[in-house]
C-alpha positions as CSV (number, residue, x, y, z in Angstrom):
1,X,-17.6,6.6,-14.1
2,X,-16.9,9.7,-12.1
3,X,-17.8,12.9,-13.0
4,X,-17.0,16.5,-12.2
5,X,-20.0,16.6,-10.4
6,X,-19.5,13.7,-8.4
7,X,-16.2,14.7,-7.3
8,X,-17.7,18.0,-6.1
9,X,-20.4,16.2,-4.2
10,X,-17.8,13.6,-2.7
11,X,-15.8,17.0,-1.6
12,X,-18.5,18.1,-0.2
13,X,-19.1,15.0,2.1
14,X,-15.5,15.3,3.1
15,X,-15.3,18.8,4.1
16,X,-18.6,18.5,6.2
17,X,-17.0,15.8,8.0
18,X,-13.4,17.0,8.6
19,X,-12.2,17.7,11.6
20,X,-13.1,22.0,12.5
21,X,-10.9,24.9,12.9
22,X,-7.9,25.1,10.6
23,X,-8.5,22.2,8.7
24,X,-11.7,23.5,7.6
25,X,-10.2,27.0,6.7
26,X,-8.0,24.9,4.3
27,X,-10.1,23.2,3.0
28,X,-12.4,26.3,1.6
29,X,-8.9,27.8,0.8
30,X,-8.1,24.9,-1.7
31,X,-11.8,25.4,-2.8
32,X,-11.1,28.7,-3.6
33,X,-8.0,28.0,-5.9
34,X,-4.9,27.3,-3.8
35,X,-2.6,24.9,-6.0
36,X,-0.2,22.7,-4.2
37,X,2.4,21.5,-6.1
38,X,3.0,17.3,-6.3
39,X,6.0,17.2,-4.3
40,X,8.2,14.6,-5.8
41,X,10.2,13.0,-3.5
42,X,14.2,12.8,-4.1
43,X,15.9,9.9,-6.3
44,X,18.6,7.9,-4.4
45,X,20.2,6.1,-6.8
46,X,22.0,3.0,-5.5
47,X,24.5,3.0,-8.5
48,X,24.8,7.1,-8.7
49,X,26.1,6.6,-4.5
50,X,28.7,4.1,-4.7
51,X,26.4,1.0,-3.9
52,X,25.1,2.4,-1.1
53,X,22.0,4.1,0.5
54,X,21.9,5.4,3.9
55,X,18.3,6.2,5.5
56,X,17.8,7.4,8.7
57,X,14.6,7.3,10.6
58,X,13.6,10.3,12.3
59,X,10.4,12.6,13.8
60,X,10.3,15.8,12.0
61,X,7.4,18.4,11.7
62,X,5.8,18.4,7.6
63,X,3.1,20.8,6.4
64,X,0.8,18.3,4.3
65,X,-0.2,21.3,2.5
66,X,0.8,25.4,2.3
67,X,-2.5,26.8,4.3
68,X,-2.0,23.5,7.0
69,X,0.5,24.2,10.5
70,X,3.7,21.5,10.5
71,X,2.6,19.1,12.5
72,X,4.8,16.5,13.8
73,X,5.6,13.4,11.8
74,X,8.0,10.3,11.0
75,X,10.3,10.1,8.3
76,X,13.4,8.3,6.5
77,X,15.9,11.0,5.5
78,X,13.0,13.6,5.5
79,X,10.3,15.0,7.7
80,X,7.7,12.9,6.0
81,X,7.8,9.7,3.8
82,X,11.1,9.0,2.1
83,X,13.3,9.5,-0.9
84,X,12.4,6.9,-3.8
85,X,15.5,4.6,-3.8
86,X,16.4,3.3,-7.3
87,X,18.2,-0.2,-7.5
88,X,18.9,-2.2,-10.5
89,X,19.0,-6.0,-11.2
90,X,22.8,-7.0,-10.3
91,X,23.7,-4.7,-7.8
92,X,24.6,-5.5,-4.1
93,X,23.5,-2.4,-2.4
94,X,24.9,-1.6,1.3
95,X,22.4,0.2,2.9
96,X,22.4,1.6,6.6
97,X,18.9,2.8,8.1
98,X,20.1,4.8,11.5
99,X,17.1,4.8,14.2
100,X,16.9,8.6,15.4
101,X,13.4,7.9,16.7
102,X,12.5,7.2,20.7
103,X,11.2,3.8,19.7
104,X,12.3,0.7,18.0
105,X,11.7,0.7,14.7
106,X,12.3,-1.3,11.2
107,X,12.5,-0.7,7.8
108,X,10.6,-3.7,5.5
109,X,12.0,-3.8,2.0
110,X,8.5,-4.8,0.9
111,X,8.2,-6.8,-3.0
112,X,12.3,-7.1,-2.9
113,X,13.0,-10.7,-2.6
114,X,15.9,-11.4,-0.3
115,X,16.6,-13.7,2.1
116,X,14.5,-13.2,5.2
117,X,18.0,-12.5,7.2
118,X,17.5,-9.3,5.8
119,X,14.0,-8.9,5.1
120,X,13.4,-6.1,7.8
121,X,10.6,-7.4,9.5
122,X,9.4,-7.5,12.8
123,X,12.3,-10.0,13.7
124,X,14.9,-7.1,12.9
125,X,14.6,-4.0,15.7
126,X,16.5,-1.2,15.5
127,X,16.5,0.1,18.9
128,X,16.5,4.4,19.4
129,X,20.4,5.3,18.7
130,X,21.0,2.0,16.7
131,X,21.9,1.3,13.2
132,X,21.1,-1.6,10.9
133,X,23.5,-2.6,8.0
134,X,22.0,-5.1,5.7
135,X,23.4,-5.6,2.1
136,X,20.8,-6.6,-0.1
137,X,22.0,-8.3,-3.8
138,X,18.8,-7.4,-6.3
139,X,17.9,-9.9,-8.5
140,X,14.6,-10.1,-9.8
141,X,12.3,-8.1,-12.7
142,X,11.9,-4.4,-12.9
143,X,8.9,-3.5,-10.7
144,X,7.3,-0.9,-8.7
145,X,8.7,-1.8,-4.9
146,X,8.1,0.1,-1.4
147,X,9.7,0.2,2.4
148,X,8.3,0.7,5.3
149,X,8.3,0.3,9.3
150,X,7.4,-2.9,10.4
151,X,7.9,-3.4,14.0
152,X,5.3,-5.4,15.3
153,X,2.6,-4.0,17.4
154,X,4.0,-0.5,16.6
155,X,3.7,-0.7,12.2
156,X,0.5,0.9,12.1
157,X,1.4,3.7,13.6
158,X,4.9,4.2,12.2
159,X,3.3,4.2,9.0
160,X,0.5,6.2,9.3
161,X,3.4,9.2,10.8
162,X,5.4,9.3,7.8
163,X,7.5,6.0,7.6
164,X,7.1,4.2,3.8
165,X,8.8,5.2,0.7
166,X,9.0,3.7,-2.9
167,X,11.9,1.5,-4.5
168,X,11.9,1.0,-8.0
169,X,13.8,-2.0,-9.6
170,X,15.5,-1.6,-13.1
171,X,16.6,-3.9,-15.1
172,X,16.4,-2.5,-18.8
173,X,13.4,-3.9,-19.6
174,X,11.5,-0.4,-19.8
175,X,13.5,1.5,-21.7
176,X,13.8,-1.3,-24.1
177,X,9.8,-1.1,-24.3
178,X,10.2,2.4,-24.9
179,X,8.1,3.5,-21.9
180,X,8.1,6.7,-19.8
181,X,10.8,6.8,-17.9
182,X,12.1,10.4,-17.1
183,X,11.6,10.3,-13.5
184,X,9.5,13.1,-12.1
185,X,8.2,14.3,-15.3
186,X,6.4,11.3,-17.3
187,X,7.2,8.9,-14.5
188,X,5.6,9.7,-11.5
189,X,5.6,7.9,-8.1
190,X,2.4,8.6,-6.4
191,X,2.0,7.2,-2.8
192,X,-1.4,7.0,-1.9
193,X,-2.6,7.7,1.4
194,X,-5.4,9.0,3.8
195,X,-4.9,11.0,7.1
196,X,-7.4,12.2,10.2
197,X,-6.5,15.3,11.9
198,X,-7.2,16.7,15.3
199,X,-9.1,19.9,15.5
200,X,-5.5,21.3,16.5
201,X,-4.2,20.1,12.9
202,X,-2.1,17.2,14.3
203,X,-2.9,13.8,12.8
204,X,-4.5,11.8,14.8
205,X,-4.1,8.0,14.9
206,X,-6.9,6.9,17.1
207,X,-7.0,3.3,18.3
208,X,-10.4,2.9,19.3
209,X,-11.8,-0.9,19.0
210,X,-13.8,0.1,15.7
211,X,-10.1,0.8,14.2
212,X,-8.9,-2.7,15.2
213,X,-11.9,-3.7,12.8
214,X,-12.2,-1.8,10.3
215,X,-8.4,-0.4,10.1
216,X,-7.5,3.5,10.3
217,X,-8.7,5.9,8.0
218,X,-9.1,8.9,7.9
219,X,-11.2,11.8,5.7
220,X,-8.4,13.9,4.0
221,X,-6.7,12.1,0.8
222,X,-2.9,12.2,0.6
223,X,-0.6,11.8,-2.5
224,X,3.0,11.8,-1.7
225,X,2.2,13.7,1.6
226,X,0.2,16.7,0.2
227,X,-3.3,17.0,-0.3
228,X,-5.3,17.8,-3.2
229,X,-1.6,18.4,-4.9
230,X,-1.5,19.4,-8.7
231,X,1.3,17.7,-11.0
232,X,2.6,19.1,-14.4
233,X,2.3,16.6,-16.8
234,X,3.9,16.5,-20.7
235,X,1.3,16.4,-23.8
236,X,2.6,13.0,-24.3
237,X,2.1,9.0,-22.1
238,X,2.7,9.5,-18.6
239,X,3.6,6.7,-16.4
240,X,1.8,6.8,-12.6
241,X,3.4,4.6,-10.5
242,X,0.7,4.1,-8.3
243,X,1.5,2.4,-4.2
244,X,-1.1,2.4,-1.3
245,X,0.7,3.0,1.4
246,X,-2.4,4.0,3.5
247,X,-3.1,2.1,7.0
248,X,-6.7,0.6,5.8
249,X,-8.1,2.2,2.8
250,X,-9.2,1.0,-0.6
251,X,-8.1,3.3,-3.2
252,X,-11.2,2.7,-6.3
253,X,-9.5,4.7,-9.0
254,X,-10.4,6.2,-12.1
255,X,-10.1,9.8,-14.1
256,X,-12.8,12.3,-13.5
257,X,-13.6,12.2,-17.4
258,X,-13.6,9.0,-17.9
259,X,-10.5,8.3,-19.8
260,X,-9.5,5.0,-19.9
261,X,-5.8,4.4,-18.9
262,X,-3.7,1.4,-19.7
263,X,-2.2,-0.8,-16.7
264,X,1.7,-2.1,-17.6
265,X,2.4,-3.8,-14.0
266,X,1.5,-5.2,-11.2
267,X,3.8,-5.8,-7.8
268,X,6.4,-8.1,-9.5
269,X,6.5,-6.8,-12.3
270,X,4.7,-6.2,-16.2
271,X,2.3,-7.6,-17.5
272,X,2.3,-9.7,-21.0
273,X,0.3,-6.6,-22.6
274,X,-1.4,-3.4,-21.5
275,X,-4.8,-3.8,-20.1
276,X,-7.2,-0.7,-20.6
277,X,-9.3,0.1,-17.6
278,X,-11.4,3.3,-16.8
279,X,-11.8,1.7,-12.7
280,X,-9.2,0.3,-10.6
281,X,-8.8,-1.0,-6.8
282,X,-5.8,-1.0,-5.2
283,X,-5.5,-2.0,-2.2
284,X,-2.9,-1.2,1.1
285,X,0.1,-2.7,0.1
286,X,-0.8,-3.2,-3.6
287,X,1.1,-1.4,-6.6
288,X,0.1,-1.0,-9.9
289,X,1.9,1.1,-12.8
290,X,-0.7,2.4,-15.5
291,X,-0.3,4.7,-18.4
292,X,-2.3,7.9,-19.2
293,X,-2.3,9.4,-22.9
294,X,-2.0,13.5,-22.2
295,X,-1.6,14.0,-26.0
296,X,-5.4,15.6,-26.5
297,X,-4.0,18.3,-24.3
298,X,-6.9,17.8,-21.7
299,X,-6.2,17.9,-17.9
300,X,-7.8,15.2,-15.7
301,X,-8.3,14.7,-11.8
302,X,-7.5,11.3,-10.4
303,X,-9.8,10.8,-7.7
304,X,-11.2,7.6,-5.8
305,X,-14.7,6.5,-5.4
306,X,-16.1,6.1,-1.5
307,X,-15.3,2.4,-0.3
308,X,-18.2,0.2,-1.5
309,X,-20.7,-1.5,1.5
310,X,-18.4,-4.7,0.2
311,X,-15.3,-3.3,1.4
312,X,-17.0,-2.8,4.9
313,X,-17.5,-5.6,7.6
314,X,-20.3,-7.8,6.5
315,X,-21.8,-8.4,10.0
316,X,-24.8,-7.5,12.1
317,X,-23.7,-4.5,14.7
318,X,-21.7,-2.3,12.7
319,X,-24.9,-0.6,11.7
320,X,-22.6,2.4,14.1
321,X,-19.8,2.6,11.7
322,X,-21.0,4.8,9.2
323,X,-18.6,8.2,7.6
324,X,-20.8,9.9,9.9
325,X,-18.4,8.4,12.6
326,X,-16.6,11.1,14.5
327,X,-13.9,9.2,15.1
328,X,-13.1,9.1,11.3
329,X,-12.4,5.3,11.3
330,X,-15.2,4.5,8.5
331,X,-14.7,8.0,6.6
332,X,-13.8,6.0,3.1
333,X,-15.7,8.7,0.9
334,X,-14.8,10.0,-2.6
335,X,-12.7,12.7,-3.2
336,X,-9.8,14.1,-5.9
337,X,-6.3,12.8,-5.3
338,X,-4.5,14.8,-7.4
339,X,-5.0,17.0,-10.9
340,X,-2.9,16.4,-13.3
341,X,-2.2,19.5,-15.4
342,X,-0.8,19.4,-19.3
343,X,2.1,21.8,-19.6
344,X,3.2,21.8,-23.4
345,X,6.7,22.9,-22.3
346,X,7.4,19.6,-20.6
347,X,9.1,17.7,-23.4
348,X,8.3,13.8,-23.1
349,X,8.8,12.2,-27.1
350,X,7.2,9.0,-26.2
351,X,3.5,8.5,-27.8
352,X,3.2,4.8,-28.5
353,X,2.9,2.3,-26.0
354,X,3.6,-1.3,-27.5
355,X,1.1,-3.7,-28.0
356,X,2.7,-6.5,-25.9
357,X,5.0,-5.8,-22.9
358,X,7.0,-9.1,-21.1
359,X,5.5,-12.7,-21.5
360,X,4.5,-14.3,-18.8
361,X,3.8,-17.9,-18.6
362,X,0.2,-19.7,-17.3
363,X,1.1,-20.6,-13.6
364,X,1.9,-24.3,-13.7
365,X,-0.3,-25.8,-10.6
366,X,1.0,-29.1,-11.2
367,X,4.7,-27.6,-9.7
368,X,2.8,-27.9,-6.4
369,X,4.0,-29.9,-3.8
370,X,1.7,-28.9,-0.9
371,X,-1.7,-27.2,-0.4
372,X,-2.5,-25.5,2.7
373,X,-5.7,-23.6,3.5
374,X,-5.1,-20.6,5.4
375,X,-7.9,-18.7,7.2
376,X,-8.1,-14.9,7.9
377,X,-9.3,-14.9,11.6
378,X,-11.1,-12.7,14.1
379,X,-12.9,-14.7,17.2
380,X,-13.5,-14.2,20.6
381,X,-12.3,-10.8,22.1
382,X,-14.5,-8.1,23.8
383,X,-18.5,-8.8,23.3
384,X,-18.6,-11.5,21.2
385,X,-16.7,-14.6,18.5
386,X,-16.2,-14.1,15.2
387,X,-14.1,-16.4,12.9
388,X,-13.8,-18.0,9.7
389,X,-15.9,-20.9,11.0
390,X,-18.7,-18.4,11.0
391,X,-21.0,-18.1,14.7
392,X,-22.9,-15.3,16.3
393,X,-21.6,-12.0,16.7
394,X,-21.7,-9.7,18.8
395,X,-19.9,-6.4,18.8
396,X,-21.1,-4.9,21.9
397,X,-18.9,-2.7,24.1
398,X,-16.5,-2.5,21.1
399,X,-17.6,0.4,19.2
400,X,-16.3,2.7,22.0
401,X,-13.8,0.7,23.7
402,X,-10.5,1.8,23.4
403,X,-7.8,-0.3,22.9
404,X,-10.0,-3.7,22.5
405,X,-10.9,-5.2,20.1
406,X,-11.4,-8.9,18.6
407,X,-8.7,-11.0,18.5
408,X,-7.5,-11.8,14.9
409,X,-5.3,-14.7,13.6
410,X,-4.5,-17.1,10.8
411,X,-5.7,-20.4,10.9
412,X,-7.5,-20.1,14.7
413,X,-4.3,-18.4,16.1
414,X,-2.8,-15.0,17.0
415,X,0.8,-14.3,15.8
416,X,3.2,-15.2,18.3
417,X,6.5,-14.4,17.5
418,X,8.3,-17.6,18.8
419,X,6.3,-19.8,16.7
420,X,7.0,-21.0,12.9
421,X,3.1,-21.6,11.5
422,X,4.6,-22.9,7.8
423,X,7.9,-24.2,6.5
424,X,7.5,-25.0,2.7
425,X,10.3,-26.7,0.7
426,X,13.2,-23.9,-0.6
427,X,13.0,-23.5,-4.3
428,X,9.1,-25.8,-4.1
429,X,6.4,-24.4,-5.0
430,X,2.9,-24.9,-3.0
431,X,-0.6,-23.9,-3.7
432,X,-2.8,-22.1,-0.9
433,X,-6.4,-21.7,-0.2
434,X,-6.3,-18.6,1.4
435,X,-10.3,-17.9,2.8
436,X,-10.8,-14.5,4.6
437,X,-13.4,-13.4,6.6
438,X,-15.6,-10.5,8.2
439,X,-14.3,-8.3,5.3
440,X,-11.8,-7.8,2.6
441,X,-8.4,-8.3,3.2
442,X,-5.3,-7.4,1.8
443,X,-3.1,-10.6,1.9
444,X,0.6,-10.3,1.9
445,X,3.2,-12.7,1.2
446,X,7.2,-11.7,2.5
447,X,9.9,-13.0,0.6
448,X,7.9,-14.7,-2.4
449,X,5.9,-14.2,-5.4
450,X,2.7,-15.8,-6.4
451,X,-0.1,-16.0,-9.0
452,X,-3.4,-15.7,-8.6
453,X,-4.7,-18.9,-9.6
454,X,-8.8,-17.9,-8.9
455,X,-10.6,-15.9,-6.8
456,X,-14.2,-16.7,-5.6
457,X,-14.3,-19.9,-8.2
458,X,-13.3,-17.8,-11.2
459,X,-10.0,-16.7,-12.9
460,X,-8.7,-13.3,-12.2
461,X,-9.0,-10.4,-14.3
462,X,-6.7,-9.9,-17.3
463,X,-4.7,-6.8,-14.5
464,X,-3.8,-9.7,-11.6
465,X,-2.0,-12.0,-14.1
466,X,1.5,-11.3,-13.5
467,X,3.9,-12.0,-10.3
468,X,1.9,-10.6,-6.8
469,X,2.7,-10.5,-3.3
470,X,-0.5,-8.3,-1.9
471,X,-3.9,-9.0,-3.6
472,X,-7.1,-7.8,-2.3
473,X,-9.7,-10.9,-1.1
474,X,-13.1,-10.5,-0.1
475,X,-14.0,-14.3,-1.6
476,X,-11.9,-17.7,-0.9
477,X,-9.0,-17.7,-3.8
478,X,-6.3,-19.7,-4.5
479,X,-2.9,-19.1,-5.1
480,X,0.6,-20.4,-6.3
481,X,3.6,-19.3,-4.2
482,X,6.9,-20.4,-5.2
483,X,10.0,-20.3,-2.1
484,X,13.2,-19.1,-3.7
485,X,14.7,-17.4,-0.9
486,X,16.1,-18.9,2.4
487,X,14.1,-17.9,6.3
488,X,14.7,-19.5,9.6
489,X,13.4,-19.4,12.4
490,X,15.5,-16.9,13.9
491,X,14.6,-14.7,10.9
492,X,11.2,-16.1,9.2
493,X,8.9,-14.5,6.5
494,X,6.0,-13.1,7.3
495,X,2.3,-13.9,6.3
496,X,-0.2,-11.4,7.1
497,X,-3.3,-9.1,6.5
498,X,-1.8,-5.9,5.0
499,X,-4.4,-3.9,7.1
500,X,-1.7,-2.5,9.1
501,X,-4.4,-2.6,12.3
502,X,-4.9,-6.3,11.6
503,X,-1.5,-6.9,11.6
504,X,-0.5,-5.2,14.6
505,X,-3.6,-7.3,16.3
506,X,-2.1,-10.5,15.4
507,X,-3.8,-11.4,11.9
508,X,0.2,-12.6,11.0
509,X,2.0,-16.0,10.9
510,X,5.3,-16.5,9.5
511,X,7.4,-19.3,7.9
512,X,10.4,-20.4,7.9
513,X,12.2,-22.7,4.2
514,X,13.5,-26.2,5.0
């Protein structure tokens, strides 16, 4: 459980590590009493605009909190992040997403299953001065959804600037449940991150080889671009809508008090009943929606737990990459997110959460028409081979070598964008191995659903039951994927490690439907 005290300790581990001069002024600031207010980001209603949502893609300058300079940043119709874009079941949005930026870019609709023609992934550029026009027809269960830049080579990056935003998906469901819904007071998006700054204040995404390994991460903890932010919360059920959108980093959450907090949904959607939890990972790509009684009136801090030795490279050589790491690639420690503070004024009637929420079938494995075993790869790059396969190690040269790294892959080979690695049957379903290695790894799945069938041998807890497309694996699991929506190979699906590093080093294949 985490405690007031350990919070404190953990803050004091991060502020002895940050980065000097005005970051550390802030941070004694905020120790002090500065309150930052959760900025909630604007509502773009598809429905409320006509059927259509227009984002552009631009570098701004965004204080990530009051006592912090604007430093410079990426964003999609704002300096940092984006609005939240609200689409229901039904509608055929037209959206345009205008590239403002000096770089190609893309923008990923990622958990909304549409054909890959319009997925936005690395196969869909939008060069500087250009804009994309996809119309994308929603149809699928209400869910917690994101978007984000995905050009390849370059996502990592993007991200980490500013580019990723949340989509929710209506379709009724909720407020026939009678759960929170009234956006920005009892439904809250919080998009989790973690950001490394230069002793200047700007962020600094460094690309040394330990990043390639490990991922970037950085020591200060972000919730929808602010840090250490305080929200206002009713004396009634609050709904968190809860994305990690950071580059690397496992988010282990749970209250400082120990209140236990009910989780409604996964990515695709809810779950057959609320599971209470008082601990919960979520991982870079992952979302979860849980529920938190404020009715006793108390206040509570969100906070994350440091990264367990599990969730670090399980290797001989990395003996260097410790949160004593200048470079701030390893700095995974504990720390507050954000307080949430009870204001009786805020008026929020509901109290009840219903015992069961939408039923969900047991995944049929016998639908399967094909098993595949995929393998999350890293072998022979600078000072040494690594790989699924196991052999010896050696990191060597790595841990200061910039811009090397191990090669990664899937299945013994880097992405290459000209090359199809599956093509599973449109409308079949297929069940697949998936076995990482060297560390835990996000695995995500474009344009498809699955169910988490077991994980290390065992079946998964009672929170992974419903529809995923990112699940965290540090042990050989198996999964069901059913194909409902059409990829070529001109415009494929993407496979891939959702450490955004990873990705951007090649741990990606793709797949096209015949």
């Amino acid at each position: 459980m985490l405690t007031r005290r350990g919070l404190l300790a953990g803050a004091g581990v991060l502020a002895g590590a940050g980065a000097l001069g005005v970051i550390g002024r802030a941070e004694r600031a905020r120790a002090a009493g500065v309150s930052v207010p959760l900025p909630v980001p604007a509502l773009m209603d598809a429905r409320l605009s006509g059927g259509v949502l227009s984002l552009v893609a631009a570098a701004g300058r965004h204080r990530f909190a009051p006592d912090l300079p604007a430093v410079a940043t990426y964003g999609y119709s704002a300096p940092c992040l984006g609005p939240v874009l609200r689409l229901r079941r039904g509608d055929a949005v037209k959206v345009s997403v205008e590239n403002r930026l000096d770089v190609p870019t893309t923008a990923h609709w990622h958990g909304l299953l549409v054909p890959a023609q319009v997925d936005g992934g690395p196969h869909h550029p939008i060069a500087p001065g250009a804009t994309w026009r996809p119309r994308l027809e929603v149809d699928q269960a209400e869910a917690t959804c994101w978007y984000h830049a995905h050009p390849h080579g370059d996502t990592g990056r993007q991200v980490y600037m500013g580019l990723a935003g949340m989509m929710i998906i209506e379709d009724g469901t909720g407020a026939e449940l009678g759960l929170p819904q009234s956006y920005g007071v009892d439904d809250l998006p919080l998009i989790l991150q973690d950001r490394l700054f230069t002793e200047a204040g700007e962020l600094n995404f460094t690309h040394f080889a330990r990043e390639r390994i490990l991922g970037t991460r950085g020591d200060k903890l972000v919730v929808n671009g602010a840090i250490s932010p305080t929200a206002r919360v009713p004396a009634a059920l609050v709904r968190l809508r809860l994305l990690n959108a950071a580059n690397a980093r496992n988010f282990h959450l749970g209250f400082d008090d120990g209140r236990a907090f009910q989780v409604i949904a996964s990515d695709g959607g809810y779950l057959p009943a609320p599971v209470p939890m008082q601990a919960l990972t979520v991982a870079p790509g992952e979302r979860f929606e849980v529920v938190v009684d404020f009715s006793d009136g108390r206040d509570a801090v969100l906070a994350t737990t440091g990264d367990p030795p599990d969730d670090m490279p399980r290797t001989p050589g990395m003996g260097s990459l410790t949160s004593r790491d200048p470079s701030g690639a390893a700095k995974s420690g504990p720390g507050a997110l954000v307080t949430l503070r009870v204001d009786p004024s805020l008026a929020a009637p509901r109290s009840r959460l219903p015992a069961g929420l939408v039923p969900i079938a047991a995944p049929d494995a016998g639908r399967a028409v094909e098993r595949r075993t995929i393998t999350l790869d890293m072998w022979p790059g600078m000072g040494g081979a690594v790989g699924a396969a196991g052999g010896e190690v050696g990191m060597g040269r790595l841990m200061t070598a910039p811009g090397t790294g191990p090669a990664m892959g899937m299945n013994g080979r880097r992405y290459d964008m000209r090359r199809i690695d599956f093509t599973p049957k449109l409308g079949g379903a297929e069940i697949w191995e998936v076995r990482p290695f060297l560390m835990p790894h996000p695995f995500h799945v474009h344009g498809a659903f699955f169910r988490v069938l077991s994980i290390g041998g065992a079946p998964p807890p009672d929170h992974l039951a419903a529809e995923k497309d990112t699940v965290l694996l540090g042990q050989p699991a198996e999964l069901l994927l059913r194909f409902n929506q059409p990829a070529t190979e001109a415009h494929p699906f993407m496979v891939h490690c959702h450490i955004l590093d990873h990705e951007d080093g090649g741990l990606m294949g793709q797949y096209s439907t015949n």
